[in-house]
N, C-alpha and C positions, 0 to 999 in steps of 0.2 A: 274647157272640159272636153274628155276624147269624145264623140261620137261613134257609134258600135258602126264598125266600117265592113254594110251588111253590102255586098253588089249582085245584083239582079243578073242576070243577060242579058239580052236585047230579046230574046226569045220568051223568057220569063217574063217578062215586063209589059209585052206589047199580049200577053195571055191573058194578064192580070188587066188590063185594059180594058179589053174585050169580054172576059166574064168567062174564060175560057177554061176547062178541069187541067187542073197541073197536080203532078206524082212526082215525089221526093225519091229521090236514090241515092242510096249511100255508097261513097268512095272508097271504102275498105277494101269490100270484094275485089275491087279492080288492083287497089297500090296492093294488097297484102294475099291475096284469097286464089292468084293465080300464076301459072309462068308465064311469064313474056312471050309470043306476044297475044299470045291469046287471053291474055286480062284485057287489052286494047278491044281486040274483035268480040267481046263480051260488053263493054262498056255502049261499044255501038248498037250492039246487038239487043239492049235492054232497050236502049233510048229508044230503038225502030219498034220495038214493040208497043214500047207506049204510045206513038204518034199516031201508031195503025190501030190503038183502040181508044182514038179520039181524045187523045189528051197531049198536053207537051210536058216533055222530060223535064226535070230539074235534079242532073244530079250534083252533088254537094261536097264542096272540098274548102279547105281552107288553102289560098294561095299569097304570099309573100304579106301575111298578116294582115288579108282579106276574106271575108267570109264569102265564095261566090255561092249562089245560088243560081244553076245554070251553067253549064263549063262548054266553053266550043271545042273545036277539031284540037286546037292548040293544047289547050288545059288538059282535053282529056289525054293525050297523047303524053305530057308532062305527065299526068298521075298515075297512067299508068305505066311508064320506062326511066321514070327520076329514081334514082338511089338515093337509099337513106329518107324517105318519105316517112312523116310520124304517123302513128295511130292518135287520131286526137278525140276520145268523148268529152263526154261534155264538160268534168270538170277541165280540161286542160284548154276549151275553145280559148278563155282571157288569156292567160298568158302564150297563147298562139299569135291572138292580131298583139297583144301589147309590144312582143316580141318580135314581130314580122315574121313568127315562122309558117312553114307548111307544111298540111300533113292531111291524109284523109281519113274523114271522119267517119264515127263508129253508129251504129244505133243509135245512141244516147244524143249522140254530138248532131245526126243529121235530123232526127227528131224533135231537139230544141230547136234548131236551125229553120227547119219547116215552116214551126210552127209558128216562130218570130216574125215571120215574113208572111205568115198570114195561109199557108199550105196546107190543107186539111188533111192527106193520103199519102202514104208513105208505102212503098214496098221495098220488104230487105228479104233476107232467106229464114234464119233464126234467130231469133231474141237471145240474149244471155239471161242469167237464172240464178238460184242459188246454187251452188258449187256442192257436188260430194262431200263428205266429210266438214260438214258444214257446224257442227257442234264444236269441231276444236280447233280451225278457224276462221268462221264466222265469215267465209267467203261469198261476198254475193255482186252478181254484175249492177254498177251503175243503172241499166237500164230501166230496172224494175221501179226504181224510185222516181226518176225520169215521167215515167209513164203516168205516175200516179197525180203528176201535176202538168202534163201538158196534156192538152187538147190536140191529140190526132190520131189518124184511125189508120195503124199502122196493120200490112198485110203477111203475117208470115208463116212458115210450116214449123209452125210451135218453136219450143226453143234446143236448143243442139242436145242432142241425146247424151253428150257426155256430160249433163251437168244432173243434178237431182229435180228431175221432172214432177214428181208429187210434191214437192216442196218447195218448187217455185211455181206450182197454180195456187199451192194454201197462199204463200206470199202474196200474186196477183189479188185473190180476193182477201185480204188483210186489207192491201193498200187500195180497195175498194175498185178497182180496175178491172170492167167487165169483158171478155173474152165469151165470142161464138165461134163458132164452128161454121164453114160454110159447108154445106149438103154436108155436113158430118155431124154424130152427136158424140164422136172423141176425140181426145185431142190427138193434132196429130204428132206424129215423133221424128220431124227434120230429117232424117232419110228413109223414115218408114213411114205407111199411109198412116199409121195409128198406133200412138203409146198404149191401148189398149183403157187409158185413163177418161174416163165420161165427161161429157161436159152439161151445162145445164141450159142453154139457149143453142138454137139451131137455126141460119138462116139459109133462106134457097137461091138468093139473086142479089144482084146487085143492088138495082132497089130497095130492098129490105135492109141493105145498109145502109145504104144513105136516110130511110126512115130514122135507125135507130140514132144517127147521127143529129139529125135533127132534133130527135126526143134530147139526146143529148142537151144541146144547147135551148133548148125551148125549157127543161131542169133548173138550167140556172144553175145547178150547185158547183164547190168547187170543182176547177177544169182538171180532166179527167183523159185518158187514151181509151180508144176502143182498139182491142186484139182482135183482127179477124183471123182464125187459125183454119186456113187451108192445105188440105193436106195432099202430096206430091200424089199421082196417080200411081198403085199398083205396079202394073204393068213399068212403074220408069223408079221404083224405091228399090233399096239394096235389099239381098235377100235378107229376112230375118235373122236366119238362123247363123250366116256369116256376119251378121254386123252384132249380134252378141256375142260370138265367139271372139272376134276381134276388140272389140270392144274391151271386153275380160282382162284378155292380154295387155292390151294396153293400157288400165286402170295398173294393172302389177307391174309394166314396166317403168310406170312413175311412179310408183312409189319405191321400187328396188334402186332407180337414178335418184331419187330423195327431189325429184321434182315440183316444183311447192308455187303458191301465189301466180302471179299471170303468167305464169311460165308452160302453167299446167295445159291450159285449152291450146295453145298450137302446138305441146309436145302431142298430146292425144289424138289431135288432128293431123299431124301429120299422117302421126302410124295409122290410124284408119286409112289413110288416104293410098298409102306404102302397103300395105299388107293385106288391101283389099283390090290391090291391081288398078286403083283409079275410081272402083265402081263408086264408091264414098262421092268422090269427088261430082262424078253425075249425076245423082242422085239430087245431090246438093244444087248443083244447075238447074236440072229439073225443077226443081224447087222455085228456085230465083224465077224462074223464066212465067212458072205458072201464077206465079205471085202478082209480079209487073204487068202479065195482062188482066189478073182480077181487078188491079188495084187501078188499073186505068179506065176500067168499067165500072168502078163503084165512083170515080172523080167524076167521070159526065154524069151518072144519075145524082151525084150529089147537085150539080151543077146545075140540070135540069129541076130537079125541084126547088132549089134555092129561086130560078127565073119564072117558073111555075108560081109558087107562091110570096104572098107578102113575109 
């Protein structure tokens, strides 16, 4: 029988040893989210953040029908300069290793992966969601279902404003998936501080997540994700009033091209990214950047309380 051919690093490995906080990153951003080479100088650029707030990296790619958890100089450098790299969520992880292919992983796909291997904290940028026009059809990101059956406590600035934001929090709380806010009590809106959408729990620190985490698991009920929605600083989001304008636009340029199914979210992100001079695009960093070091401060207080108590 195949065995699930999950591989550690040596860096992962010798963490997990020790008792040490490790943070999940997902490989998309890097093979798909950026130009060359600055996908590369971003992939480093996260890991160095995590390290410097007391945690080790593990980011997460699938390579020659290998799950790595953990990628060195090598890997990352392959994931982010290989052409022809797939996008793999989670439905597609089996017939990746079965296949030997490789591709980096989405959300979905670095979130089960995490969480297989035992990874409690996860920072990405935005979640995916239900889709606009979600009545006629019935578009919705893998993730949300994902979430609603694993255990981890993913970090991100809500999910991408081009998707139907009210309608994928009713979702989250349908599939019973609790979502706070850090020092916010809205959610926020992926390149704006705030969708202007409320939320109903509010935390102030690191700590206070890693309690709820615990509450979590102390529950017992089926295994669950926690949403921590941090939102990009003011001072570093796009302006409002050009990322609805653009935005607008570009909803009407997909549907005048008759642009339909996964084709829609990187046609929309492009053009924001195109017609807003870049600023989309930093916004978007911002984001990542502020995420990765939350998320590396809620993994050592989780870490710390776990060796704190029985």
């Amino acid at each position: 029988m195949m065995t699930t051919p999950l591989q550690l690093s040596a860096e992962v490995r010798d963490a997990f040893e020790r008792g040490r906080p490790v943070v999940a990153l997902e490989s998309t951003i890097i093979a798909h989210g950026l130009p060359r080479p600055r996908n590369l100088e971003l992939a480093g650029e996260l890991e160095e953040l995590v390290r410097s707030g007391g945690a080790v990296p593990a980011t997460i790619a699938v390579l020659d029908g290998k799950a790595r958890i953990g990628l060195g100089k090598g890997e990352l450098e392959r994931v982010a300069l290989q052409d022809g790299l797939r996008k793999l969520g989670v439905r597609d992880l089996a017939p990746a290793l079965a296949l030997g292919t490789s591709g980096a992983t989405t959300v979905s796909g670095t979130a089960f992966l995490a969480a297989r291997v035992g990874i409690r904290v996860f920072a990405t940028g935005g979640l995916g969601g239900v889709h606009r026009d979600w009545v006629a059809d019935q578009d919705e990101s893998a993730d949300l279902g994902l979430l609603a059956r694993t255990r981890v406590t993913v970090v991100c600035a809500g999910v991408k404003s081009i998707l139907d934001v009210p309608a994928t929090l009713q979702r989250l709380e349908t599939l019973s998936v609790p979502v706070v806010g850090y020092r916010t009590d809205a959610f926020p809106g992926f390149y704006l501080h705030s969708s202007g959408l409320p939320l109903d729990w509010t935390v102030q620190s690191p700590e206070q997540v890693a309690e709820v985490m615990r509450a979590q698991d102390a529950l017992g009920r089926d295994a669950s994700a926690l949403v921590v929605a941090n939102p990009v600083p003011r001072s570093q989001q796009l302006d409002p009033a050009l990322h609805d304008r653009v935005l607008a636009e570009a909803l009407e340029a997909a549907r005048a091209a008759g642009v339909r199914g996964q084709a829609v979210t990187p046609f929309l992100l492009a053009h924001l990214v195109e017609h807003t001079a870049g600023a989309s695009l930093e916004a978007n960093l911002a984001a990542v950047r502020g995420n990765v070091r939350l998320a590396a401060a809620i993994a050592a207080a989780f870490a710390a309380t776990r060796a704190a108590r029985p």
